[in-house]
C-alpha positions as CSV (number, residue, x, y, z in Angstrom):
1,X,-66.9,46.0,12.6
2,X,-64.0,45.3,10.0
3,X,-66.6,45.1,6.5
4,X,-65.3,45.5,3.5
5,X,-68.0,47.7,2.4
6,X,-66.4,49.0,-0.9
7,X,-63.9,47.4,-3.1
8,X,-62.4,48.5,-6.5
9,X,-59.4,46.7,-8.3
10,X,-57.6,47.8,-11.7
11,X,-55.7,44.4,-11.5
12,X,-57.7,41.2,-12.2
13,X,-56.6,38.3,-9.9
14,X,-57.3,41.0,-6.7
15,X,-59.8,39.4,-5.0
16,X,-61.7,40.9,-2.5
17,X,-61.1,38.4,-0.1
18,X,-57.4,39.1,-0.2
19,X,-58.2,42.5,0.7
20,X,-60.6,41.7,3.4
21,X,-57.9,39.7,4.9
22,X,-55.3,42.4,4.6
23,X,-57.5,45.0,6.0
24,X,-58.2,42.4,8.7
25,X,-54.3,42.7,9.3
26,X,-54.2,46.3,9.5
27,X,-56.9,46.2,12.1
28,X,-55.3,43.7,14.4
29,X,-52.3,46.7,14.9
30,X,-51.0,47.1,11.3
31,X,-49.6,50.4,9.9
32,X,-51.1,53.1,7.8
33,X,-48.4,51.9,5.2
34,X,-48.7,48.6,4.1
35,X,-47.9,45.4,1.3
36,X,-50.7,43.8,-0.1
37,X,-50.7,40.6,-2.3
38,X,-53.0,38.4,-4.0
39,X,-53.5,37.0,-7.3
40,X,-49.7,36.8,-7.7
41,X,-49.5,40.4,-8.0
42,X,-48.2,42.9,-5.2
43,X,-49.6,46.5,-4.1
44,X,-47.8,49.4,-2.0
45,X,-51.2,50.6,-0.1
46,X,-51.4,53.3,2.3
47,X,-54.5,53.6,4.7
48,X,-56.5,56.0,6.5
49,X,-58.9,56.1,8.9
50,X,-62.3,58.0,8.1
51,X,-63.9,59.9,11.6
52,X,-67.2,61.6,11.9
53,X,-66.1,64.7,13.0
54,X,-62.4,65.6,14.1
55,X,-60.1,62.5,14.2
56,X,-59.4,64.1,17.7
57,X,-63.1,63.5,19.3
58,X,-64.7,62.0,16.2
59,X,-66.4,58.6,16.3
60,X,-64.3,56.6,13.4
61,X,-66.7,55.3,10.5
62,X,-64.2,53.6,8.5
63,X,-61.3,52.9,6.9
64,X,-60.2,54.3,3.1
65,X,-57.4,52.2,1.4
66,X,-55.7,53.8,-1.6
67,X,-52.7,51.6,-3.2
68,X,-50.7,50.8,-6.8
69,X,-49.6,47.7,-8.1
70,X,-46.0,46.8,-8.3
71,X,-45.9,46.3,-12.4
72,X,-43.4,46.3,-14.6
73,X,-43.6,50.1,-14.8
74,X,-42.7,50.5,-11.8
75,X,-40.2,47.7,-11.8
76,X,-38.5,49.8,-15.5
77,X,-38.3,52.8,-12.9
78,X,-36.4,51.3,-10.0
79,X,-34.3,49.6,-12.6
80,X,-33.5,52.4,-13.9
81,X,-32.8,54.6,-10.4
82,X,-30.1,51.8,-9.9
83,X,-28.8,51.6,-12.9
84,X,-29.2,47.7,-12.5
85,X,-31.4,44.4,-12.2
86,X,-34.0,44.6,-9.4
87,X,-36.6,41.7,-8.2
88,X,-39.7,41.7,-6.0
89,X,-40.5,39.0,-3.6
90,X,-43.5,38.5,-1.1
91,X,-42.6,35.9,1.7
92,X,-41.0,33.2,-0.5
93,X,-42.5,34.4,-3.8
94,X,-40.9,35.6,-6.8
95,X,-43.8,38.5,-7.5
96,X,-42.0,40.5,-10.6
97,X,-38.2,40.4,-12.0
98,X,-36.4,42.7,-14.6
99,X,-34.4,39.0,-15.6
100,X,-35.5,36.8,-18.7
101,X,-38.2,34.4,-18.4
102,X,-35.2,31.6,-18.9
103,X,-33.9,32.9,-15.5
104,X,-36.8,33.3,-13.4
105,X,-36.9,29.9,-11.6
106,X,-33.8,30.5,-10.5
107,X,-34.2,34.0,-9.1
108,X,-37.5,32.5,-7.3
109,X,-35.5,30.2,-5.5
110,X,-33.3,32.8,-4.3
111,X,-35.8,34.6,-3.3
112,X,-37.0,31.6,-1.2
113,X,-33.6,31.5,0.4
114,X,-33.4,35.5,1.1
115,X,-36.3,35.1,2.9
116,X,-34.9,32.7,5.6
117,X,-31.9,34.4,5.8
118,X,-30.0,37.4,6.2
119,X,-29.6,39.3,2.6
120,X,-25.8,40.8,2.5
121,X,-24.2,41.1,-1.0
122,X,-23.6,37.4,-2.8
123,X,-23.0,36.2,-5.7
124,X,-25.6,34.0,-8.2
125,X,-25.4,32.2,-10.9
126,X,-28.6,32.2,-13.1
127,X,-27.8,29.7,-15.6
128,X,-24.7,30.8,-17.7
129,X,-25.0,34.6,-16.3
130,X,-23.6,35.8,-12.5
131,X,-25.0,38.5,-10.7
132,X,-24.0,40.3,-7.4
133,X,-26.8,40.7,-5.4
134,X,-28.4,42.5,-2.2
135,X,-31.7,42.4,-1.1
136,X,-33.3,44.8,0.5
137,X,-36.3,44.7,3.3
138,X,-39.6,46.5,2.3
139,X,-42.0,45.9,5.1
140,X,-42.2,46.3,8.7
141,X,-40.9,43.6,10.9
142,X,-44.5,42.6,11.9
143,X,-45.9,42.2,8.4
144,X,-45.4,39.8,6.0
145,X,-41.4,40.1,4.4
146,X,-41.6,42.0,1.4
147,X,-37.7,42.3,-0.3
148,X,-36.4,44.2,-3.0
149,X,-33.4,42.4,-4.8
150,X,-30.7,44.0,-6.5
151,X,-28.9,42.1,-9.1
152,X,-25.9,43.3,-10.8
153,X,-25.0,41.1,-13.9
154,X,-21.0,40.4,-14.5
155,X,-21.7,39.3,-17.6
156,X,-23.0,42.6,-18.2
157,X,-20.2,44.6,-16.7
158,X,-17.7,42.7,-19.0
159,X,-19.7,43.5,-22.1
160,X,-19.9,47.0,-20.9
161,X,-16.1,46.8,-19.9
162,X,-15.3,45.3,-23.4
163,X,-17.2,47.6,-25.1
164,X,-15.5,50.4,-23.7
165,X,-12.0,48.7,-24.7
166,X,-13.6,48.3,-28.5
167,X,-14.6,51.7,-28.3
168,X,-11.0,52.7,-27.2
169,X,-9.5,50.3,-29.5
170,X,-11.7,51.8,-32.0
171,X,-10.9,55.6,-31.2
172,X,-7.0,54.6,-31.0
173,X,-7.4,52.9,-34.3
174,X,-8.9,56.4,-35.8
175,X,-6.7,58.6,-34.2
176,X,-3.4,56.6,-36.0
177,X,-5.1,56.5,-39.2
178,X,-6.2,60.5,-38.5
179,X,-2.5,60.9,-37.5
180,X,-1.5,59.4,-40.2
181,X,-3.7,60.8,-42.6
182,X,-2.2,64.2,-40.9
183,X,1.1,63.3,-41.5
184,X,0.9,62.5,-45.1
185,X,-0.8,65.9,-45.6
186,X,1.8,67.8,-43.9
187,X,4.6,65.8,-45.8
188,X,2.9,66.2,-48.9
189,X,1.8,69.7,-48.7
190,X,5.2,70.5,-46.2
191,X,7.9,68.6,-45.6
192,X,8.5,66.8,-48.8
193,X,8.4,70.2,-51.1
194,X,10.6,72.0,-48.4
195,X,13.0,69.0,-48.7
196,X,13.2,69.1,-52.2
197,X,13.9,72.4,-52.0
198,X,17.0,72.4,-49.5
199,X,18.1,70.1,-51.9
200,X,18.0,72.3,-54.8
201,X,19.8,74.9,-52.2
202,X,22.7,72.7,-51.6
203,X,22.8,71.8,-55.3
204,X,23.2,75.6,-56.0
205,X,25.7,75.3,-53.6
206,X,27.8,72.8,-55.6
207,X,26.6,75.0,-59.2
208,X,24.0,72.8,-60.2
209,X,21.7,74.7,-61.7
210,X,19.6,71.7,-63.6
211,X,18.6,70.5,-60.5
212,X,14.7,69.4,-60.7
213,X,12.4,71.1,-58.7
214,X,8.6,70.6,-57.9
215,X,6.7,73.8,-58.9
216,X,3.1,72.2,-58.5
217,X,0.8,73.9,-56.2
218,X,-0.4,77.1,-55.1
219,X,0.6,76.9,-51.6
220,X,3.6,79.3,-49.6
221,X,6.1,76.3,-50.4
222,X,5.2,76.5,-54.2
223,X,5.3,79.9,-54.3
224,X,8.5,80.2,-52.3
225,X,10.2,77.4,-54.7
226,X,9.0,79.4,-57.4
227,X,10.5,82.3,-56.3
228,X,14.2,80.6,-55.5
229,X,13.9,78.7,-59.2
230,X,12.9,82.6,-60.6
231,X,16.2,83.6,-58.1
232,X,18.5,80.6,-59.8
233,X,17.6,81.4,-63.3
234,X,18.7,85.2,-62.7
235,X,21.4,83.8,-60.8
236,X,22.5,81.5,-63.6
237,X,21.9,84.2,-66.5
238,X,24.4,86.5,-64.3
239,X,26.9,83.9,-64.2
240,X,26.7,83.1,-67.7
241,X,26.8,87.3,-68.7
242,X,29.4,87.6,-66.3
243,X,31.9,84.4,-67.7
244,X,31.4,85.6,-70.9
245,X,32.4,89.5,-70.3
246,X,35.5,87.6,-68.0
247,X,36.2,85.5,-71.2
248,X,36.0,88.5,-73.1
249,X,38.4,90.3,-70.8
250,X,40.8,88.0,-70.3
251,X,41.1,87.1,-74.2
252,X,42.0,91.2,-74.0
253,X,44.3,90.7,-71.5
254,X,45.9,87.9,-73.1
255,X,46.1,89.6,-76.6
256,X,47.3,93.1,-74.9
257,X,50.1,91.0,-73.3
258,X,51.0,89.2,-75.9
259,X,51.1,91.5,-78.7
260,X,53.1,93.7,-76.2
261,X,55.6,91.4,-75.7
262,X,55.7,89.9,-79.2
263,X,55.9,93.6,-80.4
264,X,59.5,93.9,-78.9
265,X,61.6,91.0,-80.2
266,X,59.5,91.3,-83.3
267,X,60.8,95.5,-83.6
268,X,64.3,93.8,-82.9
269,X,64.4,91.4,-85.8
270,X,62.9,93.9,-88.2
271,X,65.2,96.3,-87.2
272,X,68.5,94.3,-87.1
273,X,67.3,92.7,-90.5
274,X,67.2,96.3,-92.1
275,X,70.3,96.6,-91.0
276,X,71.8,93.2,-92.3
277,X,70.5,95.1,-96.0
278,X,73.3,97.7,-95.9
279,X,76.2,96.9,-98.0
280,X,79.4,98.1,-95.8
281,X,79.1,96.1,-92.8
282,X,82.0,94.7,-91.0
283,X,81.4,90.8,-90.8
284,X,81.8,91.8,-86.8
285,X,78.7,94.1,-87.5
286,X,77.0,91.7,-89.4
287,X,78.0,89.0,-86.5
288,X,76.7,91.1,-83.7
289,X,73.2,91.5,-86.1
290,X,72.8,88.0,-86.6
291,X,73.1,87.5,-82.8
292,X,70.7,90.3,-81.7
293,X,68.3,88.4,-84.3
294,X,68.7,84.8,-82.4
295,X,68.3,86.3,-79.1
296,X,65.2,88.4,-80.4
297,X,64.3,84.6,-81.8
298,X,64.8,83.0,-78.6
299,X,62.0,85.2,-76.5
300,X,59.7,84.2,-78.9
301,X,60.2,80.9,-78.6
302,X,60.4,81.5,-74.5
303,X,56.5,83.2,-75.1
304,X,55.5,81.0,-77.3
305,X,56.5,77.8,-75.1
306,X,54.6,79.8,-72.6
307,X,51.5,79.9,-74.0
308,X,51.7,76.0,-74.8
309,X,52.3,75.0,-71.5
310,X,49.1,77.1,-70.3
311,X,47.6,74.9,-73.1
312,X,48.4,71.4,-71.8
313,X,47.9,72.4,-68.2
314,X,45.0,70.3,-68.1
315,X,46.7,67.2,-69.5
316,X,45.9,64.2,-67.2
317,X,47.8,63.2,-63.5
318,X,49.9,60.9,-63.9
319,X,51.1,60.3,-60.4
320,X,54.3,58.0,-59.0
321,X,55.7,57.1,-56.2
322,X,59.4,58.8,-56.3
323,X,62.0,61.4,-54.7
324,X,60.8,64.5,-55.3
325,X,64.2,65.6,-54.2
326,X,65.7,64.6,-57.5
327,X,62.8,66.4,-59.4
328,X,63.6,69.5,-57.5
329,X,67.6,69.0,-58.2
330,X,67.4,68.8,-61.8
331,X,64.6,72.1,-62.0
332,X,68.0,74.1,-60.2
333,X,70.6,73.1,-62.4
334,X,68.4,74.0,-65.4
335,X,68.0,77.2,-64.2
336,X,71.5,77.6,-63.0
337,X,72.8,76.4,-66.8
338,X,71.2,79.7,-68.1
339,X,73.9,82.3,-68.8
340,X,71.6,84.9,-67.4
341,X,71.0,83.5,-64.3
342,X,74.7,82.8,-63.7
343,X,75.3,85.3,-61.1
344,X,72.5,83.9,-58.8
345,X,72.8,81.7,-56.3
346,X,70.3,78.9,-55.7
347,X,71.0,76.2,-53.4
348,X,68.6,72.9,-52.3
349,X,68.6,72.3,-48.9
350,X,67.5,68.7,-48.2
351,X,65.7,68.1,-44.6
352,X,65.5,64.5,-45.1
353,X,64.4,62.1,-48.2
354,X,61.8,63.4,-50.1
355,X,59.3,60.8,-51.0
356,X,55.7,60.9,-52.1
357,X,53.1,60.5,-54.9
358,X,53.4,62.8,-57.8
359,X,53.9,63.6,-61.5
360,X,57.1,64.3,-62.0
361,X,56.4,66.1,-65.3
362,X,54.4,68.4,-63.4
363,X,56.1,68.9,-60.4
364,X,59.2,69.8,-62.8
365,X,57.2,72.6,-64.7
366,X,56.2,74.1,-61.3
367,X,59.2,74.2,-59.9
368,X,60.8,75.7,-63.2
369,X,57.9,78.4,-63.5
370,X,58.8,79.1,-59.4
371,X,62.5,79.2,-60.0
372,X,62.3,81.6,-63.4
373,X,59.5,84.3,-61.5
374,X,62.2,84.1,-58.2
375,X,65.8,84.6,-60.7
376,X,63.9,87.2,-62.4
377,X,63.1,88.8,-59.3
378,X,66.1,89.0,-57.5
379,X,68.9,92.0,-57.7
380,X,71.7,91.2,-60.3
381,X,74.6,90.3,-58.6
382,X,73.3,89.6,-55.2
383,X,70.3,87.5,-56.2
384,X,70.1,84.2,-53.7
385,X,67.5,81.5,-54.1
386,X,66.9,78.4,-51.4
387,X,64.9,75.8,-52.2
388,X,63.9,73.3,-49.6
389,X,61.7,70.0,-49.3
390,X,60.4,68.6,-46.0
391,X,58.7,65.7,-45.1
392,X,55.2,66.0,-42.2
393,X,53.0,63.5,-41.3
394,X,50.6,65.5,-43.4
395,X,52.2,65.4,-46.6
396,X,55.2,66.9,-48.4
397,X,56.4,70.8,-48.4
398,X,58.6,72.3,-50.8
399,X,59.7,76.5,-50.0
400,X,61.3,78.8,-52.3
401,X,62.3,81.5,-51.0
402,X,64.4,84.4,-52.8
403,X,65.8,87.8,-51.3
404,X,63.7,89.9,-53.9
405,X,62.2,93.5,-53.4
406,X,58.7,91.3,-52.4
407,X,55.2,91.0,-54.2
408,X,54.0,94.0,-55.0
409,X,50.6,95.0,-53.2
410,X,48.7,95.8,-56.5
411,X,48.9,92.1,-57.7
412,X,48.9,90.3,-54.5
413,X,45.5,90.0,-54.7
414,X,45.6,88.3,-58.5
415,X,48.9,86.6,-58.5
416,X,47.5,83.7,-59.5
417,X,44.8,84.6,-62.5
418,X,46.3,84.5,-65.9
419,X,48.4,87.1,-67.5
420,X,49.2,88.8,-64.4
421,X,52.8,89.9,-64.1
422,X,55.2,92.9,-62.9
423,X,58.5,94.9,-63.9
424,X,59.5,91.1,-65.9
425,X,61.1,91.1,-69.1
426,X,60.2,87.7,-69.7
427,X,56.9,85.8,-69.7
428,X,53.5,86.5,-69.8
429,X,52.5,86.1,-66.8
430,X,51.1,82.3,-67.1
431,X,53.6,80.7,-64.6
432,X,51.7,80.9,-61.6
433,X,48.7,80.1,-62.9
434,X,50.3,76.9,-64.1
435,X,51.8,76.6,-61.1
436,X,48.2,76.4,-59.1
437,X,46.3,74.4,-61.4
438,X,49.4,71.6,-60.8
439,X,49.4,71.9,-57.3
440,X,45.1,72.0,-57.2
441,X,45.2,68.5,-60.1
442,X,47.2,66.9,-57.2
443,X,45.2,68.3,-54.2
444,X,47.3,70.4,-53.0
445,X,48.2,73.9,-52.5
446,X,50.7,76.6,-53.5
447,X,50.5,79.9,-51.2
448,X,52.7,83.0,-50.6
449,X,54.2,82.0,-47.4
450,X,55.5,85.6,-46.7
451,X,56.6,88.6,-48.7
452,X,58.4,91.6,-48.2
453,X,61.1,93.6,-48.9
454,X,63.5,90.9,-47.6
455,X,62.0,88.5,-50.3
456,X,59.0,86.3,-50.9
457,X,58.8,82.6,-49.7
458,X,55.7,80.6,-52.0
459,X,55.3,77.0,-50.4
460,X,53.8,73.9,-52.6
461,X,52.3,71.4,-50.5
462,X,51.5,67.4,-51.1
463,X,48.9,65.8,-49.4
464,X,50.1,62.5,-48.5
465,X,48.1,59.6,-50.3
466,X,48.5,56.0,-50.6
467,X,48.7,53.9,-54.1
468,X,45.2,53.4,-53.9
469,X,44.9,57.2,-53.8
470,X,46.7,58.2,-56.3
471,X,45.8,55.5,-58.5
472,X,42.0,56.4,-58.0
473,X,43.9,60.1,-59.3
474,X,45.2,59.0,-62.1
């Protein structure tokens, strides 16, 4: 007869008329699932009828209600489903929110609104903060409106948004300073060490051996740059053993050489002077003696002025802008004023003015030394000797060439190291080494153009050089 006969409520503010009422409303063709409110507070209740007997042909005794309040447990739960904001609203009240107190009158008049409306997605403003919201029916279209509200804070989507750019920002930040950090290790530990070290290379290269290297450490790169300053000490030592037994051999060389030819001219003067002591000598005898001893005299002043121009070939550049023609002219007639040259032929063939930087000094003793190796050289008789100077673009070239038996292959090789000579009376063998250290204190060259057994051709070449050059030489 529709009694509330039993009523129980965990809630206070319940009443049991506001659930007579509601099952009133169930009874007048509600459903078995139903909203309930009262007290301000709102309950999901399901209902179910109670027969004597089957419900089929039973005679119904009652009705059993069984419902939960919509708290703020349940309200935490749906929040967190959606991952946003939610409200409840009965008819045009605001029953429960997930937004602050300072926001709530607002969100009940929205509420108000939704409920004489259609809900679709919109845009609030509760106070300073926008939401997106929807709203959702609950009920049945028969019982009272019951909507759930989502609201999806802007505000909170920025913050989340910057957030994420802080975080980025911050992860950005960390991975420069780890890269960084990274960096600094490997060049440290790396590329610094390995740089220092293929700069002690290329000092090696250039014979620096004092070059300061960083031994610290106990890493590969240490250990390898202690192994290549172990590998330039030995290196080094070598050198050193090895000048020293080249000194050693050369100042044999040297003293072989000249004692050899010393020995001769010295035999000759003691011998002619011996015979200068015996009494019956024609005064043509004692002439021819005399001259024997002045010839004898002669070589050793030839060896002697040998050894001092190898002395002074170091003496300092002093270059000038002049015809190197002219040098080269008066190096031929000295050579052609020598009695035994006399019968060689040596002619200067001019291509066109030659004109360059130079010491004529110099130049002069190389083409001498040049000019005495080729006369000596040639056949007696037949000896012929061209000298010739040419101007490039690249520099200056002087030739002499001779028609002598060649170079012969045993000294090719060393033609130019000290004391190196063959089948010459004369010298010690020092002219072409003074020869190459003029040609290498101007930057130039001197080179066996050909050889054979039609004659030799040696070419001295000039660089070409301004003032400034040459005056940065000097």
């Amino acid at each position: 007869d529709g009694k509330l006969a039993a009523f129980h409520a965990a809630t206070p503010g319940f009443t049991t008329s506001a659930a007579d009422s509601s099952i009133k409303r169930y009874l007048a063709g509600g459903e078995s699932h139903d909203w309930w409110f009262g007290g301000g507070h709102l309950f999901q209740v399901f209902l179910e009828p109670i027969y004597f007997g089957s419900p089929d042909s039973g005679h119904p005794i009652g009705i059993l209600a069984v419902g939960y309040e919509i708290d703020a447990s349940v309200t935490a739960d749906v929040t967190r489903v959606a991952s946003s904001g939610v409200a409840f609203g009965y008819e045009k009240n605001l029953v429960i929110s997930t937004v602050p107190a300072s926001q709530r009158a607002l969100l009940a008049r929205y509420v108000a609104q939704v409920a004489d409306s259609d809900a679709g997605l919109r845009e609030i403003s509760l106070g300073e903060e926008r939401f997106l919201t929807t709203s959702v029916r609950l009920s049945s279209r028969n019982a009272p409106q019951v909507t759930l509200t989502f609201l999806k804070s802007f505000d909170e989507a920025t913050a989340f948004l910057q957030n994420i750019d802080r975080w980025i920002v911050a992860i950005g930040v960390a991975g420069v300073v780890a890269g960084s950090v990274l960096i600094f290790f490997v060049s440290t530990t790396f590329t610094n060490p390995l740089s220092r070290l293929v700069a002690g290379v290329q000092a090696l290269e250039r014979g620096d051996f004092a070059y300061p290297l960083d031994l610290r450490g106990s890493d590969e790169v240490s250990a390898l740059t202690a192994a290549f300053q172990r590998m330039r000490q030995t290196l080094q030592d070598a050198q050193r053993r090895l000048l020293d037994a080249e000194q050693l051999a050369t100042i044999g060389r040297m003293a072989s050489t000249i004692s050899h030819d010393l020995r001769h001219p010295l035999t000759a003067i003691l011998a002619y002077a011996e015979f200068l002591a015996e009494r019956d000598l024609t005064d043509v005898q004692r002439n021819d003696f005399f001259q024997e001893i002045r010839i004898a005299v002669n070589r050793l002043m030839d060896e002697i002025n040998s050894l001092l121009g190898f002395s002074k070939q170091s003496d300092a550049l002093r270059p000038a802008y002049g015809r190197a023609d002219t040098v080269i002219d008066r190096a031929v007639k000295t050579v052609k004023a020598l009695p035994e040259f006399e019968s060689t032929v040596i002619t200067f063939t001019e291509g066109q003015e030659c004109v360059g930087w130079f010491d004529a000094a110099k130049l002069e003793r190389a083409m001498l030394n040049l000019l005495f190796n080729a006369a000596e050289a040639v056949p007696a008789g037949s000896g012929t000797i061209d000298v010739s100077c040419r101007i490039s673009h690249r520099g200056t070239e002087i030739r002499v060439a001779d028609n002598g038996p060649g170079i012969p292959a045993e000294i090719g090789a060393s033609l130019f190291q000290p004391f190196v000579s063959h089948g010459k009376e004369k010298g010690i063998g020092l002219g072409l080494t003074v020869v190459q250290n003029i040609m290498q204190q101007h930057h130039g060259e001197v080179c066996v153009e050909s050889t054979g057994k039609d004659g030799t051709v040696f070419r001295l070449f000039f660089p070409a050089a301004s003032s400034s050059d040459s005056a940065r030489t000097a």
